[in-house]
C-alpha positions in Angstrom: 39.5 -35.2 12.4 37.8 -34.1 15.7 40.6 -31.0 16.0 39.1 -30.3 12.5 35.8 -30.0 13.5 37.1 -28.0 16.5 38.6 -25.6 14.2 35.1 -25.3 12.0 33.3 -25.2 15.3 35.2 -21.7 16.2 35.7 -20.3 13.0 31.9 -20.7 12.6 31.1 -18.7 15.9 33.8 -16.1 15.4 31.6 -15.2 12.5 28.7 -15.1 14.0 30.0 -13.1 17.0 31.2 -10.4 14.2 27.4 -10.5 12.8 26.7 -7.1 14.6 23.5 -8.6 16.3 23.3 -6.2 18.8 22.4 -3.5 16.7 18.9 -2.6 15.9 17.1 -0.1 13.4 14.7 2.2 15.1 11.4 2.3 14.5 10.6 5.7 12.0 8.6 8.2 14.1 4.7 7.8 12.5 3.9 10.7 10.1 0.6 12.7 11.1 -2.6 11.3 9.8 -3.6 12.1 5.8 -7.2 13.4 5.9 -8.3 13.4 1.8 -11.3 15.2 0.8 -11.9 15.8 -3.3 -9.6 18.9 -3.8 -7.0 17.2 -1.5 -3.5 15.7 -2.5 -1.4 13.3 -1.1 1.9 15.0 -1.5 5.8 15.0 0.8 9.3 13.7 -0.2 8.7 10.2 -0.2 6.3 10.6 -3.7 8.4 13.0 -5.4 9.4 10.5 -7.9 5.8 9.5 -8.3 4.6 12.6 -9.5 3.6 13.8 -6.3 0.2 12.4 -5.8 -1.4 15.2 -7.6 -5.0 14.5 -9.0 -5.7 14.7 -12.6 -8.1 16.8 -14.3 -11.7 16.2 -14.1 -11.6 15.8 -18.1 -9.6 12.8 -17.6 -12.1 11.3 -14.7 -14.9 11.1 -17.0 -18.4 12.4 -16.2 -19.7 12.0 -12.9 -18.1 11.1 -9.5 -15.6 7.9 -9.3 -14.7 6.6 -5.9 -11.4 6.4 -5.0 -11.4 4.2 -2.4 -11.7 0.8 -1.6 -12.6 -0.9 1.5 -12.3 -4.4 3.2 -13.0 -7.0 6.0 -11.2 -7.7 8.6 -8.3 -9.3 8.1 -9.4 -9.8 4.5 -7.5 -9.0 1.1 -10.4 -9.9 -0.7 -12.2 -7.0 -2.7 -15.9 -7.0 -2.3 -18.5 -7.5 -4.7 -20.1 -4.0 -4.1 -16.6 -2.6 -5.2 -15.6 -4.6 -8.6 -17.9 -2.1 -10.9 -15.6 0.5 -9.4 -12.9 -1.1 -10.0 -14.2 -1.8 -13.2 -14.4 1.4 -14.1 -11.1 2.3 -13.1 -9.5 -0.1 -15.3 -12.1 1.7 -18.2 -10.6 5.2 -17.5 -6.7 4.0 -17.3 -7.4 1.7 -20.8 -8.9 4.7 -22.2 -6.3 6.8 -21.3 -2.8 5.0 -21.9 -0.9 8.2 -20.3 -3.1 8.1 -16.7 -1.5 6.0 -13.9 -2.1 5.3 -10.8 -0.6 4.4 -7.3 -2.5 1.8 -5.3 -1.8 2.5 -1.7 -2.9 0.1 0.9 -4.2 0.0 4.2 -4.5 -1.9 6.9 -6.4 -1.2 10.7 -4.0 -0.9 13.6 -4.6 -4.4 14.8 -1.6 -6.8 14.3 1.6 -6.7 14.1 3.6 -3.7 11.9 5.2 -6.2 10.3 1.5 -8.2 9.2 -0.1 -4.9 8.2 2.0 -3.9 6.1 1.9 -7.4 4.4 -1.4 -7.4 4.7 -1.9 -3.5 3.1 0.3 -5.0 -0.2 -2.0 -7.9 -0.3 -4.6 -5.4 -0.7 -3.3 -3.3 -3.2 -2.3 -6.2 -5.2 -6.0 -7.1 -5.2 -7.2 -4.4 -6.7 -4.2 -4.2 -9.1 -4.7 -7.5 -10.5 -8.3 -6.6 -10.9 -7.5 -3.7 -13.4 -5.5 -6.0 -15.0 -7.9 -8.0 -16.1 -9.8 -5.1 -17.1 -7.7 -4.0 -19.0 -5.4 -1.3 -17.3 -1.6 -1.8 -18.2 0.9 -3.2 -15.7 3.1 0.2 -16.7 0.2 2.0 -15.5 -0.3 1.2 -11.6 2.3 1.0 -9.1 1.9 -0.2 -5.5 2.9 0.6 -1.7 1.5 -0.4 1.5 1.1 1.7 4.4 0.0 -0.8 6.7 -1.4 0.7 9.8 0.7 3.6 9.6 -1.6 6.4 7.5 -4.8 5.8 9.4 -7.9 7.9 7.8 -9.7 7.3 11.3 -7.2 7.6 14.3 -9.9 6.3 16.5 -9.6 2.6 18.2 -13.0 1.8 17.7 -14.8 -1.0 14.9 -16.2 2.0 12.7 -12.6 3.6 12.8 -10.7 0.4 12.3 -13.3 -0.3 8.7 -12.5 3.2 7.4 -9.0 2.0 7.8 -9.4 -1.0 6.1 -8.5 0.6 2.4 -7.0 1.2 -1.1 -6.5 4.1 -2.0 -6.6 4.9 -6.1 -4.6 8.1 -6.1 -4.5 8.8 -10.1 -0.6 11.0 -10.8 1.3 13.2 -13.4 
């Protein structure tokens, strides 16, 4: 029994010496900052499949300004109370309009690890998605991704920075 054991013993580390555990997967170099402003779009190879990012028409926005953005705590996946009639609304314009949709992209600050913020940035967007759920937006409608600390709107390492980049951003696409 014991040369059996033996035998399990180095057939076990055999496969874990062929594992490959000394290879890694580098880090992706950081894209440049997105700055938006109203006319602006988010747009590269990544989001081809998503339509791009491209804003839709004003028609389809309804009259006067919606915000696009949502912010959070620190540390916090929790939307605020100051942001749930936006939200709200949202949900309004995408239940109106069964052929809108929308990517949810979240956000975190640079503090923490990549791995947390981006966890923490899909927390986020998941937040707000489940809100305009219950809203009455359609789940075929919003799509999610998390950016974690990665596309910071303030590049700064200071607390007003680090809340700017505390976000969701609704980007409505084709």
């Amino acid at each position: 029994m014991s040369s059996y054991k033996l035998l399990i013993l180095f057939l076990g580390a055999c496969a874990l010496a062929g594992c490959g555990g000394g290879q890694t997967i580098p880090d992706p170099e950081p894209t440049e900052p997105v700055m938006a402003d109203d006319d602006a779009s988010t747009s590269g190879d990544e989001f081809e499949d998503w339509g791009g990012g491209e804003m839709v028409d004003d028609d389809l926005m309804g009259a006067g300004e919606l915000g696009m953005i949502i912010y959070f705590e620190f540390d916090s996946s929790e939307v605020r109370a100051e942001d749930t009639d936006l939200i709200s609304r949202h949900a309004i314009q995408l239940a109106d309009n069964p052929g809108a949709r929308v990517r949810l992209e979240g956000h975190a600050d640079e503090r923490g690890s990549r791995e947390y913020n981006i966890g923490l940035g899909e927390r986020r967007s998941q937040a707000v998605r489940r809100l305009l759920l219950i809203q009455g937006a359609s789940a075929s409608q919003i799509s999610t991704v998390s950016f974690g600390e990665e596309r910071p709107a303030n590049p700064a390492s200071t607390e007003d920075a680090w809340a700017e980049n505390r976000r969701v951003e609704i980007v409505y696409t084709n």
